[in-house]
VOGU-3710 file (C-alpha; in Angstrom, 3 decimals, decimal comma):
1> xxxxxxxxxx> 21,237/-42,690/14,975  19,345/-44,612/17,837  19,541/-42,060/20,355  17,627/-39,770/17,306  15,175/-42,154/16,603  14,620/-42,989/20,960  14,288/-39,365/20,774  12,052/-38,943/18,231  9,857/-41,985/19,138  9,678/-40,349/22,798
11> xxxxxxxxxx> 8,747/-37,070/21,779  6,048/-38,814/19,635  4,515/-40,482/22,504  4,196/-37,484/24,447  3,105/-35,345/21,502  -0,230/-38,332/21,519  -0,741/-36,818/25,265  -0,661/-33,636/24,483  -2,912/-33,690/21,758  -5,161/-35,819/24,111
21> xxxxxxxxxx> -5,599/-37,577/21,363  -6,287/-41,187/21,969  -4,614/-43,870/19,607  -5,606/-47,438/16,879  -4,739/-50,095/14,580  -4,535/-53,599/13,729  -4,284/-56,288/16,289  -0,665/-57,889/16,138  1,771/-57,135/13,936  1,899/-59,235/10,544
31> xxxxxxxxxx> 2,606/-62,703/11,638  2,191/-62,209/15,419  -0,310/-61,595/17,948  -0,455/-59,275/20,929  0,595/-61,413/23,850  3,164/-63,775/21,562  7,259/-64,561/23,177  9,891/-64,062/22,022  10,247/-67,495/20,665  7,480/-66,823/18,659
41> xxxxxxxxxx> 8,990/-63,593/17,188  12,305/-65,774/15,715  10,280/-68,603/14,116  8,291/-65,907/12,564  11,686/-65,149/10,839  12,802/-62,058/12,998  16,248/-61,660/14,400  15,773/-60,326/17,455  19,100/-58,327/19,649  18,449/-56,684/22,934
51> xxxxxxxxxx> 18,044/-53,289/23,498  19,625/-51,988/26,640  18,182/-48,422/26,586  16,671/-48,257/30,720  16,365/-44,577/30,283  14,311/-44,611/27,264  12,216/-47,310/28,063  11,745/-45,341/31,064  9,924/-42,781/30,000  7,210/-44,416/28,210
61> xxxxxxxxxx> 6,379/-47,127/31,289  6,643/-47,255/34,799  7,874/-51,104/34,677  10,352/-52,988/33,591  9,754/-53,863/30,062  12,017/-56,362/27,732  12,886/-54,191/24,318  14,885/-55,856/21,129  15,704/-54,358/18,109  14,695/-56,321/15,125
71> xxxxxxxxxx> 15,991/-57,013/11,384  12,645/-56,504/9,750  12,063/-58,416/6,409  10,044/-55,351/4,945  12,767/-53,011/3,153  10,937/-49,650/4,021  11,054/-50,099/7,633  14,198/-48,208/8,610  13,310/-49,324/12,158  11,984/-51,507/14,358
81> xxxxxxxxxx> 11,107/-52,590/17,631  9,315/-55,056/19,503  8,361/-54,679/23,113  7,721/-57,598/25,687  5,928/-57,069/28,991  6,076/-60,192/30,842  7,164/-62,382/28,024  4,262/-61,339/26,223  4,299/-59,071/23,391  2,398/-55,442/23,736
91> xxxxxxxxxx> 4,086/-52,886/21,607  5,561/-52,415/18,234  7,509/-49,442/16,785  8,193/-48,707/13,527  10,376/-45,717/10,975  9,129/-46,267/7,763  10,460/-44,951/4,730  7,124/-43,926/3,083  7,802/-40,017/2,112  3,949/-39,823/1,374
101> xxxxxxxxxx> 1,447/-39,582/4,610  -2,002/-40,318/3,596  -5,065/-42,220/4,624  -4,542/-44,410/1,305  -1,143/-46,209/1,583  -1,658/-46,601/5,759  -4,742/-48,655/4,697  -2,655/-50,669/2,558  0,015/-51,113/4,806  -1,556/-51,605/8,066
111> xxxxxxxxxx> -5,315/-53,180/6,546  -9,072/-51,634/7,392  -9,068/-49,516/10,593  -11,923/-49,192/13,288  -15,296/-47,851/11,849  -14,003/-44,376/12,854  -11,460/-44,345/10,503  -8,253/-42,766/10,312  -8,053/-39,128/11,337  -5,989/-36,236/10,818
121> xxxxxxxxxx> -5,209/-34,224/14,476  -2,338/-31,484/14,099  0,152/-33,757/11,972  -1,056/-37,047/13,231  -2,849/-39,476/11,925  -4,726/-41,785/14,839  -7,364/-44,066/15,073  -9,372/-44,783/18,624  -12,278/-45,609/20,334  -13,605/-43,550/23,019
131> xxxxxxxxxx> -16,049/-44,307/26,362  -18,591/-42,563/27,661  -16,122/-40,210/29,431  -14,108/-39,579/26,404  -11,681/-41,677/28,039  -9,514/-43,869/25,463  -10,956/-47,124/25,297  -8,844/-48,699/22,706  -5,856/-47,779/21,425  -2,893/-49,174/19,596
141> xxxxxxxxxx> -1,410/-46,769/16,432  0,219/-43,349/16,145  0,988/-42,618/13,034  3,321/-38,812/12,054  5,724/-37,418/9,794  8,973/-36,877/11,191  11,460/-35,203/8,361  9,607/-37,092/5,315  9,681/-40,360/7,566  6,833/-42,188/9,148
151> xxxxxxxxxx> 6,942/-43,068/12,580  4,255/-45,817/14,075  3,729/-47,108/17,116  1,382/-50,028/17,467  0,030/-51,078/21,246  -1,856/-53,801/22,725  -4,306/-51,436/24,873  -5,478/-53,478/27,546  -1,504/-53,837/28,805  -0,228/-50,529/27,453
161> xxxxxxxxxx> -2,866/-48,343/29,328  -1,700/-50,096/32,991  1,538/-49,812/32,490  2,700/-46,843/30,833  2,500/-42,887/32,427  0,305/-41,703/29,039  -1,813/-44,693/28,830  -3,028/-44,206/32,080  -3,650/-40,199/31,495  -5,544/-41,056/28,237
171> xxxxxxxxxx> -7,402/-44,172/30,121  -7,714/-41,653/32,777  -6,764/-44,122/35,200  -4,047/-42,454/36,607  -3,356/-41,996/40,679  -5,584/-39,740/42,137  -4,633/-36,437/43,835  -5,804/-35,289/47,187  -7,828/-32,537/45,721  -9,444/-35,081/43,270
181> xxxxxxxxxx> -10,411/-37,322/46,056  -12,528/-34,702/47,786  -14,400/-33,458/44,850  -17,322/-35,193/45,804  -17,062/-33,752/49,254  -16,145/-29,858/47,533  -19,331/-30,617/45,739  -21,672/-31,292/48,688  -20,237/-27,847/50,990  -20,509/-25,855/47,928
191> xxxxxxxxxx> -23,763/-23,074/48,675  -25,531/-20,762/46,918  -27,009/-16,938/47,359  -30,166/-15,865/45,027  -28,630/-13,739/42,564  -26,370/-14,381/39,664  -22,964/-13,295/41,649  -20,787/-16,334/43,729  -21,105/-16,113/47,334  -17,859/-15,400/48,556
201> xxxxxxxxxx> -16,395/-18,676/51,229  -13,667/-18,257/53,897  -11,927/-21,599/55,174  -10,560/-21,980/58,649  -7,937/-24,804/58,940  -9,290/-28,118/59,841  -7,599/-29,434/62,595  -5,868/-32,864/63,337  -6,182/-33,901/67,221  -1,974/-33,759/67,472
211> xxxxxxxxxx> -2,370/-29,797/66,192  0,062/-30,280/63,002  -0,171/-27,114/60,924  1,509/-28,801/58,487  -0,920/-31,832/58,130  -3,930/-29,368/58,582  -3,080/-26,362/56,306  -2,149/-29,311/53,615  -5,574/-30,864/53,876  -7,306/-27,299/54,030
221> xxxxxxxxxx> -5,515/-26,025/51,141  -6,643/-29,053/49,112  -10,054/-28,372/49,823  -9,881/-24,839/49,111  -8,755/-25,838/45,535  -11,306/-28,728/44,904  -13,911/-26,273/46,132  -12,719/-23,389/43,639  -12,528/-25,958/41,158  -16,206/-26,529/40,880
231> xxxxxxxxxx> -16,300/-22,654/39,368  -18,827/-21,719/41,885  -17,596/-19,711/45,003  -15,303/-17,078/45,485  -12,286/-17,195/47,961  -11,199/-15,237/50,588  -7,873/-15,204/50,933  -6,749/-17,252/53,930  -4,039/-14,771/55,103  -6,507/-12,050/55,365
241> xxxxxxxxxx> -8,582/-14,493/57,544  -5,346/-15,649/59,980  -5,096/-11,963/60,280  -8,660/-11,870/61,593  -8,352/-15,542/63,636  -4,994/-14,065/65,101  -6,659/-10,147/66,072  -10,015/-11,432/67,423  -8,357/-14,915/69,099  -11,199/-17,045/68,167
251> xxxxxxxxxx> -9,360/-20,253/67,000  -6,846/-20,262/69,487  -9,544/-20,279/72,177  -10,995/-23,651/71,415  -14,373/-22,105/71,215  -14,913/-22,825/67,442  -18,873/-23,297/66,848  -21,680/-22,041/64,380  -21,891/-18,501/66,669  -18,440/-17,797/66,356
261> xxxxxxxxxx> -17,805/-19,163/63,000  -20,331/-16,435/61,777  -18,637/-13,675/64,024  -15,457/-14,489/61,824  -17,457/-14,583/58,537  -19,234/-11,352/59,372  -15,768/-9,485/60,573  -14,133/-11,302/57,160  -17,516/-9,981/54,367  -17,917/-13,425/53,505
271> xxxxxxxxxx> -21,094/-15,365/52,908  -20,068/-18,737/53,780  -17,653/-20,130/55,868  -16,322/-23,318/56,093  -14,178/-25,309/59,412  -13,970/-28,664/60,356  -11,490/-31,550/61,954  -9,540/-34,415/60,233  -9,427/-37,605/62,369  -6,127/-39,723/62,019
281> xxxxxxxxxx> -6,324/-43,602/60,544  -3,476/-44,415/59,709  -3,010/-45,100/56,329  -6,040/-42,767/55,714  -7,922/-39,188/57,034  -11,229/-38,839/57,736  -12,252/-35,020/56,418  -15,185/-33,829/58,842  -15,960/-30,326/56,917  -19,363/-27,918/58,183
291> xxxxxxxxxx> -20,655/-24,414/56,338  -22,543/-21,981/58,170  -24,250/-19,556/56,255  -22,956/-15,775/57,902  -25,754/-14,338/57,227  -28,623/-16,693/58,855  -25,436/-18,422/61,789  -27,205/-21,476/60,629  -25,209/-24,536/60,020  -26,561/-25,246/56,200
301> xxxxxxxxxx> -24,271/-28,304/55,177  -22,143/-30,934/57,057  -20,387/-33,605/55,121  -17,350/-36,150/55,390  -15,139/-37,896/53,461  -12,136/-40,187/53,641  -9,085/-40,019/51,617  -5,812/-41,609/51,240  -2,955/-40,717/52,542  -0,143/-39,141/50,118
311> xxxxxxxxxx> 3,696/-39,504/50,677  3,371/-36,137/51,983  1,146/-36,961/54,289  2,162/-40,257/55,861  5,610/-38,617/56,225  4,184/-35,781/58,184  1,590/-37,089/60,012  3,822/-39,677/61,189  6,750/-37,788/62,173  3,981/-35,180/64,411
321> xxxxxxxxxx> 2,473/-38,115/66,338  4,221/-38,726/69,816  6,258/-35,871/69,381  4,055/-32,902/70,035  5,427/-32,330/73,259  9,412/-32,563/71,847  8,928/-30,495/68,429  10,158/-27,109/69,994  12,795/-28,429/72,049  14,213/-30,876/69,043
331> xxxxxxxxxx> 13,855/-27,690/66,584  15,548/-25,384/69,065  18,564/-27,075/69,195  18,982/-26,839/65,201  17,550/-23,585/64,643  20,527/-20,888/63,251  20,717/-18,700/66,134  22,737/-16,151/63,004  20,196/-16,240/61,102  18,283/-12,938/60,266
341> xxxxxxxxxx> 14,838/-12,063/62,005  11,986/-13,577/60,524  8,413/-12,634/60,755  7,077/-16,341/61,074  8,728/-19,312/62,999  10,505/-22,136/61,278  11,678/-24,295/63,899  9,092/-27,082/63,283  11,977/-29,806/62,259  9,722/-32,618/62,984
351> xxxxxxxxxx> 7,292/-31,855/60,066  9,970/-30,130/57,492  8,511/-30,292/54,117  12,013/-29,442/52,385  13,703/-32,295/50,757  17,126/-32,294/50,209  19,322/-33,520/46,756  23,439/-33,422/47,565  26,087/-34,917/45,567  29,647/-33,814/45,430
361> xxxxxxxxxx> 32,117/-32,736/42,162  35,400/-33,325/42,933  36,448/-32,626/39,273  34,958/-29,229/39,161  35,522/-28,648/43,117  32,350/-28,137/44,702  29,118/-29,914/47,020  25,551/-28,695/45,226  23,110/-29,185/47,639  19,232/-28,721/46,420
371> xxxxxxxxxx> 16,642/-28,093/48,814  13,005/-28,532/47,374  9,184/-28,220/48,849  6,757/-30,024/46,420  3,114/-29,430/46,081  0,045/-31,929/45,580  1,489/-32,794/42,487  5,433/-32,850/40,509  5,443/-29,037/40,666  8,218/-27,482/43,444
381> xxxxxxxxxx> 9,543/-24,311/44,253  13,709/-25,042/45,318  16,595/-22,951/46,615  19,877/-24,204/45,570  23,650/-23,696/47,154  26,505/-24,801/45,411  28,781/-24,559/47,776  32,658/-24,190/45,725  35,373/-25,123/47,167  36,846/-21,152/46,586
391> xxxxxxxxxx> 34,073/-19,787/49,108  34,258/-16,829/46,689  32,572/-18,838/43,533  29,585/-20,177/45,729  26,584/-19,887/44,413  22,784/-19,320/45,130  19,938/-19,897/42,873  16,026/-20,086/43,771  13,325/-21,014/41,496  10,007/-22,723/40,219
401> xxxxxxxxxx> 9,960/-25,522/38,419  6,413/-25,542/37,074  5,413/-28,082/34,626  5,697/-31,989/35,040  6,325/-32,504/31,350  10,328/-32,138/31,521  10,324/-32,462/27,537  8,443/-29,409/26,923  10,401/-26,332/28,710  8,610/-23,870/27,180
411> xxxxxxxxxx> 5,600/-24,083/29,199  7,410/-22,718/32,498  7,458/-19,051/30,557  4,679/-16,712/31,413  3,042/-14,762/34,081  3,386/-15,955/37,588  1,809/-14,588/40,355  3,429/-15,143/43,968  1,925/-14,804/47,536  3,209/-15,580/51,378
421> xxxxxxxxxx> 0,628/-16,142/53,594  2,347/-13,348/55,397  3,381/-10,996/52,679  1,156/-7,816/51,962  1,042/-7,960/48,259  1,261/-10,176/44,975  4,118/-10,474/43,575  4,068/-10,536/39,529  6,564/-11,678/37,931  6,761/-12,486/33,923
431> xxxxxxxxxx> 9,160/-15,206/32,583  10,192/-14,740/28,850  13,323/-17,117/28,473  13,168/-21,075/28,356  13,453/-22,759/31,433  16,566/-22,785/32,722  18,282/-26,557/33,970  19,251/-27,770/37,414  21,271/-30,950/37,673  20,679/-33,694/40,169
441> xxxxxxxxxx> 23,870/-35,571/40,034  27,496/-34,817/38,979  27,153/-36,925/35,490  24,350/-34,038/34,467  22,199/-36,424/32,950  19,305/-36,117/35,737  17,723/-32,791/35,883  14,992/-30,616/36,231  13,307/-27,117/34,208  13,119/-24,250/36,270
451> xxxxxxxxxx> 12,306/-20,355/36,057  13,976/-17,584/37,832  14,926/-14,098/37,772  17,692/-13,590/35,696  18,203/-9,462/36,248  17,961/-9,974/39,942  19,435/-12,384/42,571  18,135/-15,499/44,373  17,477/-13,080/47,365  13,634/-12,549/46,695
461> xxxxxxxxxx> 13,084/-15,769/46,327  14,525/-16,574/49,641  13,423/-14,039/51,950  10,030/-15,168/50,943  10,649/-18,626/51,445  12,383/-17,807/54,853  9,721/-15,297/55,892  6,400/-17,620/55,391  5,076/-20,867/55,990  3,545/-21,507/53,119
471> xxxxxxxxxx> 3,942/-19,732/49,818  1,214/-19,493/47,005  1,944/-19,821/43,364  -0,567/-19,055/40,085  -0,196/-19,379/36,453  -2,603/-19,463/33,913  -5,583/-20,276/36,316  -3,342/-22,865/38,096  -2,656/-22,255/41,926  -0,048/-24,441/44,053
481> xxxxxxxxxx> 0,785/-23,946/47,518  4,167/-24,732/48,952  5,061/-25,527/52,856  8,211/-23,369/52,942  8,371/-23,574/56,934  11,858/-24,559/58,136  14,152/-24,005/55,482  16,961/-22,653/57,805  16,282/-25,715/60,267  16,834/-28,053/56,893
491> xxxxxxxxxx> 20,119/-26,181/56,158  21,229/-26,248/59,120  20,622/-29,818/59,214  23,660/-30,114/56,973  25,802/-27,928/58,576  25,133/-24,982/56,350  24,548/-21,773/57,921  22,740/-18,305/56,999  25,887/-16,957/56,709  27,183/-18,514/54,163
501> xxxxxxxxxx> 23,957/-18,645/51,973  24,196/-14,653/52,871  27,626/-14,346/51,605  26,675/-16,212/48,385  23,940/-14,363/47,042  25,546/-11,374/48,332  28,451/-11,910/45,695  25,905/-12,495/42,850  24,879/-9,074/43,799  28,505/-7,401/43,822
//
């Protein structure tokens, strides 16, 4: 019965989020106060018992919060909950037995809301204030019918929306991305031509003085995206233009400049095209970004910004300075001289973007090893080997997980369209089952949604990896962009080699 009514209560929370519904009520909670101990609580007459539930609390903050169960005095709450946040109270759940859901008896129970009212959204009833952004300003009841229950949940605001993963997307407070952070500077680069159509924009890498492609295809690719975000300018695609840098030999040269730049954007049939640098600060990047209209060759807007440093980032930037020089010899000496001919080189070791989950299950007799790229955000693309004990059982899978909302599988399904920088065409492919799971430990309780293939084999998924640097992903207007360089060098890493990875997917196949 508790792990029905965590689940419930959790799916409640998130189903707030989704609605993007902000949340109201009552400050305190009968006798108490927001911000009132435990002690408090018990002379109030509760009897309070711990709840040792990690994973559930878990999921609706990012701290460690102090949860009891409580022995309410009010017959028609099934259950309840009180939740403590340094000693202080914040948060109160409730299961009521009221089979009725309207406006009238929630007054009565819970007293006069805010001057909006309560409202109805989907089957919710909420109360909130909103700012000037439509952020949630205030926020402390959710109120739905769950199988001819009520469930509530009652927050103090000003500590919920720090401290939990939806209070900060409703307060719109959460961490910002990359791509948000240079917005602003998408904004001021963005051009114009006199008609109604976009003008069409081509973006050359910006470059980092220790040449990591890595670090500089990253940064450009998060500009591309901000700048498409503003819904003004069309986008050439980039491998089209590598084709070009590669063929004419323009980047490679040094010579990079407003008369050569327009060369480029004239061979490309582009308007606009944008270059630049990133200078290294540690902790930070300074984005130096120029446009130069094709047409005119004049240099029409120059602009800078300075953003923060992602895990990502600080991983890769650090690992490429001091090293330049060592890369191809360190990468050489992993590098699986068995493996098949690629089209692009993966031997950059130092700056591998592949991250690697292994855990061993001695019960069922095999080593799963997980090997993941992530994007600006929780979405990753992943090859997996589970590597059997009976070589002949070994396994292969490769897949997109696509959606950071675990809870809700069924947004993974749909239309996806996937690109290599190198490949020639789109690749379409249409999901129709529920995501699929992939465990991250032997217990199976830690996993992750993905989609994949299930009429063919992992080996499309890949060869593509293994045959480009960086693979493109879109769905439903959304486009990610993965860093798939050096996934042999990662396997090999662990002693696994392309034979065996061969020999799994090739008996899949059989």
């Amino acid at each position: 019965m508790k792990k029905l009514i965590n689940f419930l209560l959790i799916q409640l929370c998130l189903i707030g989020f989704i609605f993007a519904a902000p949340i109201n009520s009552k400050n305190g909670y009968k006798e108490l106060d927001w911000g009132s101990s435990v002690d408090e609580a018990k002379k109030a007459g509760y009897k309070l018992s711990v709840m040792d539930d990690k994973e559930y609390l878990g999921k609706l903050y990012n701290v460690d919060v102090d949860a009891y169960n409580v022995i309410s005095k009010d017959k028609s709450v099934r259950v309840l909950q009180f939740h403590y946040f340094g000693g202080k109270l914040f948060a109160v759940t409730e299961l009521l037995d009221l089979t009725e859901l309207n406006p009238q008896k929630l007054e009565k129970r819970y007293g006069n809301f805010n001057e909006q009212g309560i409202y109805l959204v989907g089957s919710q009833y909420m109360d909130a204030k909103l700012d000037v952004n439509g952020a949630v300003s205030n926020l402390s009841i959710v109120i739905s019918n769950i199988k001819e229950n009520i469930s509530t949940i009652m927050y103090d605001w000003n500590v919920y929306k720090d401290i939990s993963f939806v209070g900060k997307k409703l307060s719109k407070t959460e961490e910002k991305t990359i791509i948000d952070e240079l917005g602003p500077l998408a904004n001021k680069l963005v051009q114009e031509k006199s008609g109604s159509k976009k003008p069409s924009f081509a973006f050359m890498a910006l470059t980092t003085d220790y040449k990591n492609t890595l670090v500089d295809n990253y940064v450009t690719d998060a500009l591309t995206e901000a700048m498409f975000n503003t819904g003004k300018i069309k986008i050439i695609e980039r491998a089209n233009l590598e084709a070009i840098l590669s063929e004419q030999k323009f980047q490679s040269s040094g010579l990079v400049n407003e008369e050569t730049v327009k060369s480029i954007g004239m061979i490309a049939g582009v308007d606009f095209v944008c270059y630049g640098n990133l200078k290294d600060l540690g902790d930070s990047l300074t984005v130096n970004a120029r446009v130069v209209d094709v047409e005119t060759g004049e240099l029409c807007a120059i602009s800078r910004a300075t953003i923060t440093k992602d895990d990502y980032l600080l991983n890769q930037s650090k690992a490429a300075v001091g090293v330049t020089n060592s890369i191809t010899k360190n990468s050489s000496s992993t590098k699986t001289t068995s493996a098949p001919e690629v089209k692009k080189t993966t031997t950059q070791t130092q700056n591998n973007a592949w991250k690697v989950v292994r855990y061993r299950n001695d019960s069922e007799g095999y080593t799963q090893y997980i090997f993941r790229v992530f994007s600006t955000d929780e979405r990753f693309v992943f090859v997996s080997y589970k590597k059997c004990d009976v070589a002949a059982n070994s396994r292969v899978i490769a897949g997109i997980h696509w959606t950071s909302e675990d809870n809700w599988a069924n947004s993974h399904r749909g239309d996806f369209e996937i690109k290599g920088q190198s490949t020639e065409s789109t690749i379409l492919k249409t999901f129709e089952q529920w995501a699929y799971k992939c465990f991250l430990d032997a217990s199976e309780k830690n996993y992750f949604y993905y989609m994949t293939d299930p009429k063919a084999s992992a080996r499309w998924l890949v060869d593509l990896f293994l045959n480009n640097d960086f693979v493109a992903v879109r769905k439903d207007g959304l486009v990610r962009k993965f860093q798939t360089s050096g996934m042999l060098d990662k396997m090999a890493e662990y002693g696994i080699t392309w034979e065996e990875i061969d020999a799994a997917i090739a008996s899949e196949e059989f």
